[in-house]
N, C-alpha and C positions, 0 to 999 in steps of 0.2 A: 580567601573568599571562595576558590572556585572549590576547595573544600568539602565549604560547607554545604554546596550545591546536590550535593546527591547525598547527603546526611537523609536516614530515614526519614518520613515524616509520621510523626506521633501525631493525629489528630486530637483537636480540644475537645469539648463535651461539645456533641451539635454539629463541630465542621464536619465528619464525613454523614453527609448529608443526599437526597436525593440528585442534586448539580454535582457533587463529587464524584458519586456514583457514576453516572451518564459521562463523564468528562471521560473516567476511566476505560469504560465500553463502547465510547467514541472514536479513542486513542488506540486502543489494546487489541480492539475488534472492530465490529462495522456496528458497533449502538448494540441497543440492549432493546427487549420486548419489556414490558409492562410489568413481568413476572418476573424478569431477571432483575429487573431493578427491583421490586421489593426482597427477592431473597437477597441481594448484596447488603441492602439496607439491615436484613436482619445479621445477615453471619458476620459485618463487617469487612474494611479495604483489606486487609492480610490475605483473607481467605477467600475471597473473588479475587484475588492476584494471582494466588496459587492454583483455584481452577483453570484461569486464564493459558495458564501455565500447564499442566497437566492434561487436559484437555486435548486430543485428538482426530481427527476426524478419522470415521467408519470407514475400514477397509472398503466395506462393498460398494459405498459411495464415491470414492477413488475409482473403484475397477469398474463402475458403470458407465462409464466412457469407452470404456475397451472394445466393446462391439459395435460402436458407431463410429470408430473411426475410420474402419473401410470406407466411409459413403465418401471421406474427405473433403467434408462440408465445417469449414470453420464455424458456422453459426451454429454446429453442434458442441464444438469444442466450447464457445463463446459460452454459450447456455449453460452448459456442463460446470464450468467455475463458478458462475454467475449465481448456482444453485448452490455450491457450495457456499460462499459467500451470502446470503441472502439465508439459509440453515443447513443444519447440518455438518459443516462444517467445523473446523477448530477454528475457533475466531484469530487468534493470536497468529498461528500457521497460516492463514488465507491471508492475514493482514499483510506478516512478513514476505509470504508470495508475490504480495502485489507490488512492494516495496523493491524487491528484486526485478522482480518485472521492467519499473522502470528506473533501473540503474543499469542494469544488463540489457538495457532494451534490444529487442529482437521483435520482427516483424514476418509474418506470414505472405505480406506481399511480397515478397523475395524468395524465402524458404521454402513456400510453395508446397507443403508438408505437415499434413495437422498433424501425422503422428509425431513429429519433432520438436515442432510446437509444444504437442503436452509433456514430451519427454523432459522437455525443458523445464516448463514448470511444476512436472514431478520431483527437480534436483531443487526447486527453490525451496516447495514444501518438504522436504527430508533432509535437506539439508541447511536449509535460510536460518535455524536457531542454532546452528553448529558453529564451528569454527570457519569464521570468514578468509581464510588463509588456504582451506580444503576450499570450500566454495570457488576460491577464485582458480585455481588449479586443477577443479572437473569443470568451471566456463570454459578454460580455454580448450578443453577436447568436447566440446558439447557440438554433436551434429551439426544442431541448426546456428549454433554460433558462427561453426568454422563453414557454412552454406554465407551467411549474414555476411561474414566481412572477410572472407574472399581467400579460407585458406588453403584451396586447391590451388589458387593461383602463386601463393606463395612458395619457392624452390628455389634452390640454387642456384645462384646466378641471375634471378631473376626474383627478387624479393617483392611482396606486397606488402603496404606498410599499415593497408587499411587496420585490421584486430591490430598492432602495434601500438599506430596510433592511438586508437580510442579505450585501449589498456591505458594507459600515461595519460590521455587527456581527460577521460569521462569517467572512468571505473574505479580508476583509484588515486589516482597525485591531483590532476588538475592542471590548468595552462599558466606555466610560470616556472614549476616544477621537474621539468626536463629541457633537457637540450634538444634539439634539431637531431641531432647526431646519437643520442639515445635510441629515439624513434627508428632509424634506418638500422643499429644495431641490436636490438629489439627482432625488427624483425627478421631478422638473417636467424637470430633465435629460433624464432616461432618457426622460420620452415623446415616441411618435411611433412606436416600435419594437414590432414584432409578427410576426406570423406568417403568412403567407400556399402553404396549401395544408403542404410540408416546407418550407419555405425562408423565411429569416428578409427582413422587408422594413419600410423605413420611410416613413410615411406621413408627408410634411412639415405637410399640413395639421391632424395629431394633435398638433402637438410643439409644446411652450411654447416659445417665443423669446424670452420677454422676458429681463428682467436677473435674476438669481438672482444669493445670498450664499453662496459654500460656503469651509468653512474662513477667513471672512472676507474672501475676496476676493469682487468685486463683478462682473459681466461676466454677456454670452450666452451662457452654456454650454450646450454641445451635452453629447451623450452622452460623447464619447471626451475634449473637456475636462474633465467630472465626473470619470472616470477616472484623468487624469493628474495632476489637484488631489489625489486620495486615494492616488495610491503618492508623491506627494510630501510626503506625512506621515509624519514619523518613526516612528509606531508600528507603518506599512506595513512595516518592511522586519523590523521586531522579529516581526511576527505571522507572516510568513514563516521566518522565523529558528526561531520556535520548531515551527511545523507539519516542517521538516526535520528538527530536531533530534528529536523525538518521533518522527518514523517511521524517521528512521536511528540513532541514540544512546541515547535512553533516555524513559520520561515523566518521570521526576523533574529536569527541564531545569532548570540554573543558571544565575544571571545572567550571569557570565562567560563561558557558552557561547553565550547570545543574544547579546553583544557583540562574541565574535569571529566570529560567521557574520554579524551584518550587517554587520561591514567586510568581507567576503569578500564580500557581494551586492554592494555598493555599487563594492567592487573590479573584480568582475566583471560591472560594468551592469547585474546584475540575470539573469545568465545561471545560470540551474542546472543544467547538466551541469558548469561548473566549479565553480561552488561545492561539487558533489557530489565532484569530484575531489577538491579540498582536504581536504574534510569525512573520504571515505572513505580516504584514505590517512594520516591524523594521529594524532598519541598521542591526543588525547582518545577518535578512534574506537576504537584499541585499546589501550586505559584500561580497568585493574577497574572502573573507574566505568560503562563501557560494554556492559559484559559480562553477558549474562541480566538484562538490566536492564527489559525489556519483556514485557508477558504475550500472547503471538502473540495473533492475532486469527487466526477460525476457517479464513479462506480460506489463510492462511499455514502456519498450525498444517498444516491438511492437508497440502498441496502439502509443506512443510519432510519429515513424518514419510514420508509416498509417496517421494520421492527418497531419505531415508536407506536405506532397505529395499530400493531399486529396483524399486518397486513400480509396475504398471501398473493404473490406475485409472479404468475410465470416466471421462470428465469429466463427465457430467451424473450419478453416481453422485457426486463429488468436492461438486460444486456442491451435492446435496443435503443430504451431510453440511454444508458449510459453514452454509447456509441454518436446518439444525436446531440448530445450535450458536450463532445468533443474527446470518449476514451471511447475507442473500443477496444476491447481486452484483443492480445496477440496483432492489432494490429498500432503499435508504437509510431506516431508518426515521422522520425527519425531517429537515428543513433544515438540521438541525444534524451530521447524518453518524452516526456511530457512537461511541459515546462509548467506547468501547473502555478498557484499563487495565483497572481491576478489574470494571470492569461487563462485561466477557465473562466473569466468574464467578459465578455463581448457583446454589441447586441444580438449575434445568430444562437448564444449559448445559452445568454438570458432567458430567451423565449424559449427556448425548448428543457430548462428545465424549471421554468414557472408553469410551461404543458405539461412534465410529466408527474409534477407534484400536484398541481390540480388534480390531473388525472387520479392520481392515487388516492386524494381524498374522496373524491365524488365514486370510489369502489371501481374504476375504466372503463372503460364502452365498449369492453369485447367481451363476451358473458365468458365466464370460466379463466380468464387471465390474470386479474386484480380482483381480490375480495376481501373489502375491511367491512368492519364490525362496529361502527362507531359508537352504537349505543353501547356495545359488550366493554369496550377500551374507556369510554367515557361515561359511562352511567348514567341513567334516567334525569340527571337534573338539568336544571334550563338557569337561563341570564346569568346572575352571581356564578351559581355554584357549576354550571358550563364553561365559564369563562375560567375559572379555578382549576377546571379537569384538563381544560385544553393547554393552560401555561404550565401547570405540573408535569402534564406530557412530554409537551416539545422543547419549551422553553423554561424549566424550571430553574433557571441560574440568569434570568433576568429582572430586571427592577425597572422597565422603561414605561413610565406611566401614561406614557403618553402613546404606545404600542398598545397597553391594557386597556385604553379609552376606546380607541379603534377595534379591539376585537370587540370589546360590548356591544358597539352601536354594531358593529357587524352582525351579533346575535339577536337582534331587536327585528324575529318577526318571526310571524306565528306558527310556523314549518318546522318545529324542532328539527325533525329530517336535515331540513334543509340547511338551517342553523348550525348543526353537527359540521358540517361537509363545509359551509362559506367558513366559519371560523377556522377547522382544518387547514384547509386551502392558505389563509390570511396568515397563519404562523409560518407553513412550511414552506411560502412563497418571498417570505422577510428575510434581507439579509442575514438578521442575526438568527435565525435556523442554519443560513450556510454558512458558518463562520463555526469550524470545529476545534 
């Protein structure tokens, strides 16, 4: 069965459909504009996968951060991705960014360094579709990591077990998966590693050399040995398995789905841009089961609703709503990243982003920040064929008739303007908008 789980999927005459489409630029990226979704429509899912896929984001948009980071103002940094994310951007590459982001989570309230910060998340975007086994091997020399959890303080004789620990428990095996006694010979590993000035540096006369037990085996493990003893743990390739599986497929992850993504790691040496290919083109990915099966997370949420509408968004406006809705980018609220799922729902989170989605229908209240087009995205018609342009838009993979009753009467008055903007508002404020 878990097989057949990642077997291409051949679409029938009609399934890949405009719901198909959007499901995939949901999933793959941050949503799709108006025009994205009819060229997928015409070229077909292959060849929007492949763009997906090939698709880059412009050097000089990368390096337009570089002379604001002097100011070391994070809400430059903030903005800076936010824009990526939001265009321009490589959809696919921002996505897996942010995906690393919160697996490796790292926080600016400690590290105290936006240039480390973005260093950081220049290794997710160049490296997040590589080989997760290299990835996890430039985290553990990453600046702002060994700043994060504490590897100056780790040395000889005096071990820190904090990056140890949360090696074994968050990043790759999970709690259940190691010993008590891994963790403290783990990190007698890790020492020796620190920081000097930006740049990451090891101090041989910090570093235990002796013999250490990890996972049972006996030996002088250096750093990059510890590393290679722990993804050679079968739980390693499961805990990856499911971190992909949650941020492309669904949270309610099943076993037969961790078991066909880790023969597809394992297949593909541990490389995730194939594994993502397999992943993204399979019946499980476009399976009811797969389907609104995730409650966006704020940075998504946004960036998804701003492209359905065509909407142009300050990115440091973007970034803030995101930030009030409970992400803000670079600042992870612990080690543990974002627990997202139903915890982006509460009532302080509800209202701020039923405010920012409002907002963006109504075009925002700060001239020059949010500007949508409604008539341009939805065309000159009223009642029927308004209510038609608006579910095509946002919601075109719903059938709730009783949602489609409510937007009519919604549009029943004589302001098209205004009609435009309440129905807006009415879809992108409905649960099943934030259900990705």
């Amino acid at each position: 069965m878990s097989d057949e789980l990642l077997e291409p999927w051949r679409p029938t005459a009609g399934a890949w459909d405009r719901a198909a489409a959007a499901h995939l630029y949901r999933r793959a990226g941050f949503g799709a504009t108006p025009a994205e979704l009819e060229r997928a429509l015409e070229v077909g899912h292959e060849a929007s996968l492949e763009q997906l896929f090939a698709e880059r984001t412009e050097p000089a948009l990368r390096a337009s951060i570089r002379p604001l980071l002097a100011a070391g103002e994070l809400e430059l940094l903030q903005a800076w991705w936010m824009g990526l994310i939001l265009a321009g951007g490589a959809p696919l590459h921002e996505r897996m960014t942010l995906v690393w982001h919160d697996l490796f989570a790292t926080s600016n309230d400690k590290v105290d360094d936006v240039r480390l910060m973005h260093a950081q998340n220049e290794l997710f975007r160049t490296q997040g579709l590589g080989d997760f086994r290299a990835l996890l091997h430039a985290l553990a020399r990453d600046p702002a990591m060994l700043v994060w959890l504490d590897g100056d303080s780790n040395r000889r004789g005096h071990a820190n077990e904090n990056f140890a620990r949360e090696v074994l428990e968050l990043f790759t095996l999970g709690i259940g998966n190691y010993e008590e006694r891994d963790v403290q010979e783990a990190a007698r590993a890790f020492s020796g590693w620190g920081t000097e000035g930006r740049a990451s540096v090891f101090r041989a006369a910090q570093h235990d050399d002796g013999e250490k037990t990890l996972f049972a085996h006996a030996g002088r493990w250096s750093s990059d040995d510890a590393l290679d003893l722990i993804l050679a743990q079968p739980a390693c390739a499961r805990h990856v398995a499911r971190v992909l599986l949650e941020a492309f497929v669904g949270s309610e992850v099943q076993e037969p789905w961790i078991a066909a993504v880790v023969a597809e790691l394992v297949r593909c040496e541990w490389n995730v841009e194939r594994v993502l290919r397999a992943l993204l083109s399979s019946k499980l990915f476009f399976s009811p089961a797969a389907r609104r099966a995730r409650i966006a997370g704020p940075v998504e949420l946004v960036a998804v609703a701003a492209r359905a509408l065509g909407a142009r968004v300050a990115p440091r406006r973007a970034a803030r709503w995101a930030a009030e809705m409970g992400q803000a980018l670079f600042r992870p609220p612990s080690v543990k990243g974002w627990d997202g799922g139903r915890a982006w729902i509460h009532s302080g989170s509800w209202i701020a982003r039923h405010n920012a989605l409002v907002e963006l229908a109504r075009g925002g209240a700060d001239e020059g920040e949010v500007h949508v087009d409604l008539a341009l995205v939805l065309g000159a018609g009223a009642g029927e064929a308004l209510a038609a342009a608006l579910l095509e838009r946002l919601l075109p993979d719903t059938a709730d008739a009783e949602l489609a009753a409510a937007l009519r009467r919604t549009l029943r008055q004589p302001d098209l303007e205004q009609a435009r903007i309440a129905g807006a508002a009415l879809l992108l404020t409905t649960p099943e908008f934030q259900l990705f």
